[in-house]
N, C-alpha and C positions, 0 to 999 in steps of 0.2 A: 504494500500500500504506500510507504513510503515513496520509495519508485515512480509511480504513479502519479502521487502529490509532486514530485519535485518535477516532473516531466510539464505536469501542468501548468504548474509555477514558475515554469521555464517561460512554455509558450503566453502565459498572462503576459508577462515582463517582457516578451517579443511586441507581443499585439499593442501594451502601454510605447514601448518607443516610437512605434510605427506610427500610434493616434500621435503621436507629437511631432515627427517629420514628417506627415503627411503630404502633400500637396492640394488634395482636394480633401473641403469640408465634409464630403458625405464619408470618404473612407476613413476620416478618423472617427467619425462617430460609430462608422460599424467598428472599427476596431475596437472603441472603448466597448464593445457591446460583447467583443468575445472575450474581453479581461470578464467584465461580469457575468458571460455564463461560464467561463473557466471556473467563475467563483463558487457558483452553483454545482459543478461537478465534485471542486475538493469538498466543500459541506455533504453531497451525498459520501465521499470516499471517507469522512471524518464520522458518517452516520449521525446526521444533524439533520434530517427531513424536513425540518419546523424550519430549521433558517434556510432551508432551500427552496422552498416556497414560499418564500416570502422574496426571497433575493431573487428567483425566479420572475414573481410576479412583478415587483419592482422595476427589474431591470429589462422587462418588453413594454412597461406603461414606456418608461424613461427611453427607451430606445425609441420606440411609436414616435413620440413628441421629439424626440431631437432632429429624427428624420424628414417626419413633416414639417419641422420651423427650416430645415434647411432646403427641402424641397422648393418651400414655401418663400423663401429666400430671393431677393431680386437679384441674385448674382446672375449673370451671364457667362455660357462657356462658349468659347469658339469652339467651332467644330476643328479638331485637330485629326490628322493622320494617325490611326493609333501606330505606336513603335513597339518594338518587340517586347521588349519592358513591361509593358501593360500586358499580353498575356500572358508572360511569366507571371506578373503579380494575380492574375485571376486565376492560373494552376496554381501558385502557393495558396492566394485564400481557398481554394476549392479543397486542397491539398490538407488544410490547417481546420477546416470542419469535418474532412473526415475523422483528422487524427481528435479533436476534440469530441466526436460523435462514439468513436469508439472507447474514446475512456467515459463515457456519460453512460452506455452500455456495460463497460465493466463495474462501474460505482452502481448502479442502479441492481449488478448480478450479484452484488456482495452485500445488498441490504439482507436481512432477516424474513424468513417469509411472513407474509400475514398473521399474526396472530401469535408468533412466539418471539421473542425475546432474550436476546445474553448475557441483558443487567441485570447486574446483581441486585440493584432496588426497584428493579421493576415487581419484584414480588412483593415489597414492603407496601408498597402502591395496591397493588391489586388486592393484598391482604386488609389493608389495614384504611384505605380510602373511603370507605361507604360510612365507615364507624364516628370517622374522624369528621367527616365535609359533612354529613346527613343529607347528601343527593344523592338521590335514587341515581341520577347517571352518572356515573364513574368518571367518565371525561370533560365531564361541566365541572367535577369536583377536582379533578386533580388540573383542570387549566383554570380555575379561579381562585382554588385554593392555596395549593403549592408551587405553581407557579405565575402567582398572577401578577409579578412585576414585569416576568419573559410576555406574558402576555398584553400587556398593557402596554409593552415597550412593541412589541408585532402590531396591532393594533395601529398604533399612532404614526407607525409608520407607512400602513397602508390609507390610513387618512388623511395624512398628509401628502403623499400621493395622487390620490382622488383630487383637494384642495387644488394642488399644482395642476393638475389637468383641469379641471373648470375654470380656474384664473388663465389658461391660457388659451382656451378654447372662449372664456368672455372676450377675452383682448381681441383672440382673431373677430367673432362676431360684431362688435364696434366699427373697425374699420370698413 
């Protein structure tokens, strides 16, 4: 797993330089976009589900809207000849979702199957959660009880979120 993490952590820290020598605005923004689902792959390879969906969900609003503000964008591009340069770089990106697809596939084949578990406190939970929270649903009581800072902190993040998208879908609608 190590291995894996560090391969990813490679290629995040490729995709980050790249969004910063860019030349055109839209391929740094997809670059920033494969730092953040590289991110999403180590949190499943770390078996972190909760922070991969959320970083997941996160990072396609945030992608959506940067795309669109740059689509959206009055910049003009000449039409230029493309040079050989450019389809190299489109076999590397093509190149660099495989490789990121396939470790998403291996993080996703090293989760836990449904229903069982390898922590050690997840029996403490299961045991002793109905007694302690008095909710009948076990999963209302252990995300409001025992965790409900993680919770609260997930949350505010996906509403803030939301926030940013309606503030910036008001702006467009104005003009």
């Amino acid at each position: 797993m190590e291995v894996a993490i560090s391969i990813i952590t490679g290629l995040m820290i490729i995709g980050a330089l790249y969004a910063i020598h860019a030349k055109d605005l839209l391929s740094a923004v997809i670059a920033c976009g494969i730092v953040g689902y590289g991110l999403v792959i180590c949190f499943l390879l770390l078996k972190a589900p909760d922070l991969a969906i959320v970083q997941i969900v996160v990072e396609t609003i945030t992608l959506i809207i940067m795309v669109a503000v740059v689509l959206d964008s009055s910049r003009e591009e000449r039409y230029l000849k493309p040079d050989p340069q450019g389809y190299m770089s489109i076999v590397t990106a093509v190149l660099l979702i495989v490789v990121l697809f396939y470790f998403f596939r291996l993080a996703a084949a090293s989760l836990d199957v449904f229903g069982n578990s390898t922590l050690r406190m997840a029996d403490a939970y299961l045991e002793r959660a109905t007694d302690r929270t008095g909710s009948a649903n076990l999963v209302t009581g252990v995300v409001f009880d025992f965790r409900g800072y993680d919770t609260l902190g997930e949350a505010t993040v996906l509403v803030t979120a939301v926030l940013g998208i309606l503030t910036i879908l008001r702006i467009k609608g104005k003009k």
